[in-house]
Every structure is written in structure tokens, then in C-alpha cells.
C-alpha positions as a printed NumPy array, in Angstrom:
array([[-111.598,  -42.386,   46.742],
       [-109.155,  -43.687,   43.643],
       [-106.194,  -44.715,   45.376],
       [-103.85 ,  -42.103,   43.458],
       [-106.541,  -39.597,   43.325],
       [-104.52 ,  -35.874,   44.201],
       [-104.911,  -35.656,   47.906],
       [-102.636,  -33.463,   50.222],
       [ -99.95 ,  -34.49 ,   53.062],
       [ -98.803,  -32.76 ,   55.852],
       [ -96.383,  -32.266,   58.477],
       [ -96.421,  -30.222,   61.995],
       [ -93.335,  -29.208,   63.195],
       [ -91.843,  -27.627,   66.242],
       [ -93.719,  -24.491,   67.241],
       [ -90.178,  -23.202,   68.328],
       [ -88.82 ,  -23.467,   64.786],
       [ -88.886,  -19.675,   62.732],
       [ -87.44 ,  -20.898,   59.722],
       [ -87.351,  -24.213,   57.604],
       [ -85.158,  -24.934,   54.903],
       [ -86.111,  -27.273,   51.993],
       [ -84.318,  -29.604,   49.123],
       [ -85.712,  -31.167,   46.468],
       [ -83.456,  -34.717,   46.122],
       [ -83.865,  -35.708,   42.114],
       [ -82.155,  -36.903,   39.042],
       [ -79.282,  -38.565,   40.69 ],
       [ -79.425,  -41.576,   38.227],
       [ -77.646,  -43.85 ,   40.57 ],
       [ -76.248,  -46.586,   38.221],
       [ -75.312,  -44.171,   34.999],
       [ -71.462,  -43.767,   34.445],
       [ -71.76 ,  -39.896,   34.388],
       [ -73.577,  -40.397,   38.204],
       [ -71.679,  -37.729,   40.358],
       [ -71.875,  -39.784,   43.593],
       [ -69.514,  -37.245,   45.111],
       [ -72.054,  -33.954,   44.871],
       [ -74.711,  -36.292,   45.706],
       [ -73.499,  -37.386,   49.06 ],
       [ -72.384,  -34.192,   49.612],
       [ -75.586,  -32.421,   49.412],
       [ -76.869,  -35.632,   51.862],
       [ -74.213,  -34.935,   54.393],
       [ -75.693,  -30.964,   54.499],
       [ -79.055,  -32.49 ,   54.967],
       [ -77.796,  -34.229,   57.988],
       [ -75.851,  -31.344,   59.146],
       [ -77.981,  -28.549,   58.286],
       [ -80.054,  -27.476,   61.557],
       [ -84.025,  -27.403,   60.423],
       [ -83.315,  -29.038,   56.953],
       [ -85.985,  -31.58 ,   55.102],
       [ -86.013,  -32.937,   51.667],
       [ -88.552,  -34.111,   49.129],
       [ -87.551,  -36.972,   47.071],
       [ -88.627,  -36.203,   42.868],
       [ -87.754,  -39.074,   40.785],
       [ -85.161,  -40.553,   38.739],
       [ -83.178,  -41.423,   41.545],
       [ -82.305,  -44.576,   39.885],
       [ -80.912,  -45.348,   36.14 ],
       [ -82.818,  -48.157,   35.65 ],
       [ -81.678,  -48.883,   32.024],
       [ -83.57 ,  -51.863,   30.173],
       [ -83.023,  -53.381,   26.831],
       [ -86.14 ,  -51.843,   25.82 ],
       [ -85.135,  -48.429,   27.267],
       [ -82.73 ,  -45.646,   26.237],
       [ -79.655,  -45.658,   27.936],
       [ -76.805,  -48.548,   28.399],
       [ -77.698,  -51.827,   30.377],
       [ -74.255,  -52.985,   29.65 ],
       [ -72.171,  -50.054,   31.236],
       [ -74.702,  -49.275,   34.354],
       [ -73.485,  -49.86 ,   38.036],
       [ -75.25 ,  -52.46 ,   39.09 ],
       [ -78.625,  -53.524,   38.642],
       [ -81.969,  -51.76 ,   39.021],
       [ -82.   ,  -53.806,   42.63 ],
       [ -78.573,  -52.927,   43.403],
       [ -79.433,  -49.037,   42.322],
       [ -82.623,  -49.037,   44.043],
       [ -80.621,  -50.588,   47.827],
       [ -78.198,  -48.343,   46.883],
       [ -80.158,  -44.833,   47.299],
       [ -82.334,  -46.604,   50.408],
       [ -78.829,  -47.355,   52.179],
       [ -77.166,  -43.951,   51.605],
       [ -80.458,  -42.276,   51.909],
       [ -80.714,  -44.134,   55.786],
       [ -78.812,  -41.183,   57.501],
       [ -81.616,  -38.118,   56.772],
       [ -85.024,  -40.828,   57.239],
       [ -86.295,  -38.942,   59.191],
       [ -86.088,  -35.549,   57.344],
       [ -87.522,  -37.094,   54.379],
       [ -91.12 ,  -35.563,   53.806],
       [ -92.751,  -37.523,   50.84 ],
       [ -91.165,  -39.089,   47.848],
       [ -92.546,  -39.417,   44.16 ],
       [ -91.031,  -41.225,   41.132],
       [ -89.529,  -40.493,   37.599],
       [ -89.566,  -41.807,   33.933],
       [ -86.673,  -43.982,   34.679],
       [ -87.935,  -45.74 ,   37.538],
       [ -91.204,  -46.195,   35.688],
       [ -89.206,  -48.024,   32.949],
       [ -89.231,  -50.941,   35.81 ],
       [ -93.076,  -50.406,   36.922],
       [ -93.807,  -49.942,   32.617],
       [ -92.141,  -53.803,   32.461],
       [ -92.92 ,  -55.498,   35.401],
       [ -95.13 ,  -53.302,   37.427],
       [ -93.03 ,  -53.646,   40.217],
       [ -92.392,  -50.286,   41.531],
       [ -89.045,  -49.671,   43.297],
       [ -89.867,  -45.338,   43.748],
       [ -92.354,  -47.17 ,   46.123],
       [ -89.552,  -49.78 ,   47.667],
       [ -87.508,  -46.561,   48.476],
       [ -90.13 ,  -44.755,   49.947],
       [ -91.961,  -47.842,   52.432],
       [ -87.645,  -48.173,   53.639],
       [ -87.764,  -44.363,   54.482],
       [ -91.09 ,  -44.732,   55.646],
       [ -92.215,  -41.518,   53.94 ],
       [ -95.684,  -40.803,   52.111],
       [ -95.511,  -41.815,   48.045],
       [ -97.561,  -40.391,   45.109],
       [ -95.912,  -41.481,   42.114],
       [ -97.481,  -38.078,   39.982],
       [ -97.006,  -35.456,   42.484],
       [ -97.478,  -34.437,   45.918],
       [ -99.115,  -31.642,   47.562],
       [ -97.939,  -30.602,   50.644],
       [ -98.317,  -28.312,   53.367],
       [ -95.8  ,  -27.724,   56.441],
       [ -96.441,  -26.109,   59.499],
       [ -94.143,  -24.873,   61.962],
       [ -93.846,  -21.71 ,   63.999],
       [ -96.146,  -19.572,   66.081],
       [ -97.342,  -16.451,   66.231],
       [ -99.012,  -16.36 ,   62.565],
       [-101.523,  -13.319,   62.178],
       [-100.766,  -11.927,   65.598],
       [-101.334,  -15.661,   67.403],
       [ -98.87 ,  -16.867,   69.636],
       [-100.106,  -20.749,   69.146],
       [-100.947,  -20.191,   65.092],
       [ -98.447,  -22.166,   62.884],
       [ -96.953,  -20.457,   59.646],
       [ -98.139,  -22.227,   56.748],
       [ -96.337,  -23.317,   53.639],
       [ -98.127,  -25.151,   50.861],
       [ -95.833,  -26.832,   47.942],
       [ -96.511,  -29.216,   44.926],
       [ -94.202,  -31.313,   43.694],
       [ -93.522,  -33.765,   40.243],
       [ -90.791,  -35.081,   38.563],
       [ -91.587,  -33.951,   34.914],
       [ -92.281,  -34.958,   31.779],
       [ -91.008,  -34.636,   27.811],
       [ -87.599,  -33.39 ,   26.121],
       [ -86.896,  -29.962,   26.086],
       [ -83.014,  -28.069,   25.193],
       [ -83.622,  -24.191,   25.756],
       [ -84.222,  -23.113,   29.757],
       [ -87.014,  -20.964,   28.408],
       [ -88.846,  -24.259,   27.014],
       [ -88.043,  -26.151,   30.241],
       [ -89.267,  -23.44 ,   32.807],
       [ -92.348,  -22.936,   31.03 ],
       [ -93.434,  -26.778,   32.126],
       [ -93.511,  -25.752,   35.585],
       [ -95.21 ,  -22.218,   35.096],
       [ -98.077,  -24.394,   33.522],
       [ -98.274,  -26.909,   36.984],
       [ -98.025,  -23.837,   38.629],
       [-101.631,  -22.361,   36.844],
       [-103.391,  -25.923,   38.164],
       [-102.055,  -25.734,   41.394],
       [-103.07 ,  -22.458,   42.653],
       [-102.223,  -20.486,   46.137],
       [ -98.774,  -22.658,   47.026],
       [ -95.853,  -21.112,   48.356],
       [ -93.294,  -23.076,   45.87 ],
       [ -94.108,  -25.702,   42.805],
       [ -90.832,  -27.973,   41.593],
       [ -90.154,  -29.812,   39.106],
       [ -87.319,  -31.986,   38.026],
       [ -86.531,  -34.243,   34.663],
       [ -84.697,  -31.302,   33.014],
       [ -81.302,  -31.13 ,   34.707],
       [ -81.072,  -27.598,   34.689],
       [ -81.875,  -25.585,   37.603],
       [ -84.186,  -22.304,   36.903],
       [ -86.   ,  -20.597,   39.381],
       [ -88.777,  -17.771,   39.056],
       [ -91.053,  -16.008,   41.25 ],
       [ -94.78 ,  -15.682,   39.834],
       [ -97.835,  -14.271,   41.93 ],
       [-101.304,  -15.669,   42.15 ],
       [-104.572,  -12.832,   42.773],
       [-106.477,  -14.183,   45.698],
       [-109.903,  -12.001,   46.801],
       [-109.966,  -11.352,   50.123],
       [-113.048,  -12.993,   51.795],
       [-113.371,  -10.199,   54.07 ],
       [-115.296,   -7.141,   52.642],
       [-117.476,   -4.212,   53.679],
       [-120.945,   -3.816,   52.497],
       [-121.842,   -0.366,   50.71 ],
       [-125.104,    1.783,   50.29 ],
       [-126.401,   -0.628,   48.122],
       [-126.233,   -3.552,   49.598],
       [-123.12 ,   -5.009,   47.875],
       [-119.809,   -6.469,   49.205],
       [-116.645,   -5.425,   48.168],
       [-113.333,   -6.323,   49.316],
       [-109.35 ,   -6.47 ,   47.994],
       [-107.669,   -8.454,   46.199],
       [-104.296,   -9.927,   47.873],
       [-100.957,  -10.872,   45.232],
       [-100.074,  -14.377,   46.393],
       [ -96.128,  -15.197,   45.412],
       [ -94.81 ,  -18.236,   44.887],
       [ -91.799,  -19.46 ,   43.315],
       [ -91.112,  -21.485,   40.231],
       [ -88.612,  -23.98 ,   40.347],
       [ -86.835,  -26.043,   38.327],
       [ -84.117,  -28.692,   40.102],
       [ -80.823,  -29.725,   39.021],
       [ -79.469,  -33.255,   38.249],
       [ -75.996,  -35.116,   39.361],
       [ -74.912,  -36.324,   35.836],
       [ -71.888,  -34.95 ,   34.42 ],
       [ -71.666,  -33.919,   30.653],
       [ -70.893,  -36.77 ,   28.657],
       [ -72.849,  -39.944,   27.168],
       [ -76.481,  -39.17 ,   25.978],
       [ -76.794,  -35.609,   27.244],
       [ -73.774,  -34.732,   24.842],
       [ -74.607,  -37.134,   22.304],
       [ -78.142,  -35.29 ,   22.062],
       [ -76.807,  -31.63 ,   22.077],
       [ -78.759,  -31.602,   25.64 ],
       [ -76.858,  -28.399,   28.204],
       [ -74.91 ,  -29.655,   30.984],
       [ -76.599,  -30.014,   34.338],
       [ -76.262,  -28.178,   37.055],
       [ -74.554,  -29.918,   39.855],
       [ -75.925,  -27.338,   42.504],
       [ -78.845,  -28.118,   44.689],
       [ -81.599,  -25.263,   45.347],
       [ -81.67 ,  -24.498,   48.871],
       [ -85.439,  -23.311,   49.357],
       [ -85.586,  -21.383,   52.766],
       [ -89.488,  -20.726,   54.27 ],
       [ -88.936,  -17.726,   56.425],
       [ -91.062,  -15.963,   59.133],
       [ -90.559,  -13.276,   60.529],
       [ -88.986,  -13.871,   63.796],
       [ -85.816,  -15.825,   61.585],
       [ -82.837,  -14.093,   61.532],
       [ -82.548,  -14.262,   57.555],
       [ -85.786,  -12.055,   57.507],
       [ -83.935,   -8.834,   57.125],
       [ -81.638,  -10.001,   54.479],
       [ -84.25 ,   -9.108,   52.352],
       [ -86.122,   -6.348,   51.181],
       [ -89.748,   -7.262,   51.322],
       [ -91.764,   -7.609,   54.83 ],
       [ -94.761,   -9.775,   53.77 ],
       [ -96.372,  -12.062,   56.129],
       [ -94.167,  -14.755,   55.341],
       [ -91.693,  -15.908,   52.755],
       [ -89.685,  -18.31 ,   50.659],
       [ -86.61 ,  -17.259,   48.862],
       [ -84.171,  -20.124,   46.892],
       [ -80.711,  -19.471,   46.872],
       [ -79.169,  -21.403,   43.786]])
């Protein structure tokens, strides 16, 4: 087995719990001048707070500028060390929330030079798993999934941090409708890199392996629609510097709250639909 080769993690949770709310954690770019350390934290300290509330770490937590890089080495806070201890220490509180962590294109600047690889650093602290491509994972939590009391609900979700320039939303969504075509039958794929959040619900057809046989001898059997939702995550930069520079949008300071519902939470009637189970993202 190639040591990055795509392999899946997991977590079990409490069977008590009927609903599980997720964050994707990206893009901060600790050490830029534009950082906003304020909506950062802030969206940390809800982590903490928030009752049932885990986070996936995507990349590019860290500026990481280089002379051989694009951005300012003269004007960042700190140095790559100093950004990388920073995130680890302020990260500390929500440990053990923290599900699995990846890296980004600035924090590969560092691995690109020296092949030291501080996305890995952050994640060995936190003592979460680390794929620095993507992660696939699936959570489990609950009971009483297809009419057993001791059956788990079952989320699957892929994660990476992104790739290549884009300026319209249209041309950045479409990056993570393509992920979303390789990595069939999850509940949510998200990706970062952009700074702009978009989020988009696209549906997968999955045959049924149950079927009845007819007079002829062949099976038949239906065809389910499996949702899952598209979505892109916002940064913590402020307009300014490169972004406005480059006629790049501002970001969006707002963090995706990604909520995996069953039926037995009490958000399951705010909504319309009644399918086995759910995940909705309120942006």
C-alpha cells in the first residue's frame, strides 16, 4: 500500500447524538497582513461552544511566503515556524473536535523547498489523521438507522484544499462539481483555495441492489437519487494586497455551518424533505 494512496478514515460517535454539525477550518493565512485573526478565533470559540460541533482542517492555514513564492516575506507576521506554532497553539482549545487535517499550496511552498512539511507538524500536535491531497471520511453517530435501534447514521465526506486561479464563482464551483464526479455516493465534497464560499446540492443515481426476478428470469430493481452537497469554503483575508491587486472578489468572511441531520433532531422539520437522512449548510 503507497503510503498516500486514497484510503478512508473514520470516526464513531455517541449513539445518543441525532445531529452533528460540521466546519471546514481553511484559508486563514496566518502571517498575511490582510489575516482577519478576529473572525478566525471567533469561528474557533463557536467550535468550542457549539454542542456536537467538529471541524476538518483544509489547507492554507499558514502564509508561508518565500523569496521564491508570491506574496511578501518582508511584511508577514512572523515566520513560517512562528505561523505554523501559531495555528497549533490557538487551535489547542477544539483538539479534540478536530477530525483529519490536509494541507494547501502555501504550506507546500515550505515542503516544495525543504520538504519539511509543517500541514503535518500541525496535524501530529492535534493528533488528528493527515492526507496532504484529500481525505475521505465517514462519521457515524446515532441509532436507529433503517428501523435499527443499535444502527449508526452514516455520513461519508471528501475533502481537498484546491488547486489553480479562477475569478468568476461559476469557474470556481465547477472545480468541486468535477471532485464530486470521482468521488461518488458522499453526503458532502469541500473544497477550499478560492475564498469564496458557494454551495450546491447535486444528486448521484445509485441502483438498488435489491430487485425482484420476472417471468423471464431477469432482475430488476430501482434506482435511488443520492444528494449530496457541493461546497465551496470561505477564507479570512480581507480585501486588499494581492487579491485587489489581481482583480480577485473579496472573500467571504463567513464560515459554512454543515449540519448532518437524522431524523430524531429537532432541526428535521425545519425542512421540507423527509429522506432517510440529511445535510443542509447554512452560509
Amino acid at each position: 500500500v503507497l503510503m498516500n494512496e486514497l484510503r478512508w478514515f473514520g470516526k464513531l460517535l455517541s449513539p445518543e447524538l441525532t445531529e452533528v454539525f460540521v466546519i471546514v477550518l481553511s484559508d486563514l493565512h496566518y502571517g498575511n497582513l490582510y489575516c482577519s485573526v478576529k473572525h478566525f478565533l471567533r469561528t474557533v470559540d463557536f467550535i468550542k461552544r457549539k454542542e456536537n460541533c467538529y471541524v476538518k482542517l483544509n489547507g492554507d492555514l499558514c502564509e508561508s511566503a518565500l523569496r521564491t513564492s508570491k506574496g511578501d516575506i518582508f511584511k508577514q507576521v512572523g515566520t513560517p515556524q512562528d505561523q505554523r506554532d501559531w495555528v497549533i497553539e490557538n487551535l489547542m482549545p477544539i483538539k479534540d473536535k478536530i477530525l483529519c487535517v490536509t494541507t494547501g499550496n502555501h504550506e507546500n511552498r515550505i515542503y516544495n523547498e525543504t520538504g519539511m512539511d509543517i500541514s503535518k507538524d500541525i496535524a501530529t500536535a492535534l493528533g488528528a489523521p493527515y492526507r496532504p491531497e484529500g481525505i475521505l471520511f465517514k462519521l457515524s453517530f446515532g441509532g436507529g438507522n433503517s428501523s435499527h435501534a443499535e444502527k449508526p447514521f452514516v455520513f461519508w465526506s471528501y475533502i481537498t484544499h484546491g488547486y489553480g486561479g479562477a475569478r468568476t464563482k461559476s469557474a470556481k464551483a465547477i472545480k468541486v462539481e468535477r471532485v464530486g464526479t470521482w468521488i461518488p455516493r458522499c453526503d458532502f465534497v469541500a473544497m477550499s483555495h478560492d475564498h469564496v464560499v458557494n454551495v450546491a446540492p447535486d444528486i448521484d443515481f445509485v441502483p438498488d441492489n435489491r430487485g425482484t426476478i420476472d417471468n423471464n428470469g431477469f432482475l430488476n430493481g430501482a434506482i435511488v437519487a443520492h444528494r449530496k452537497m457541493l461546497i465551496k469554503t470561505n477564507a479570512y483575508l480581507k480585501w486588499g494586497g494581492y487579491a485587489e491587486m489581481g482583480g480577485f472578489p473579496p472573500s467571504d468572511l463567513t464560515t459554512p455551518l454543515i449540519q448532518l441531520l437524522t431524523p430524531k433532531s429537532e432541526l428535521w422539520d425545519s425542512y421540507p424533505d423527509k429522506a432517510r437522512q440529511t445535510v443542509k449548510v447554512v452560509v
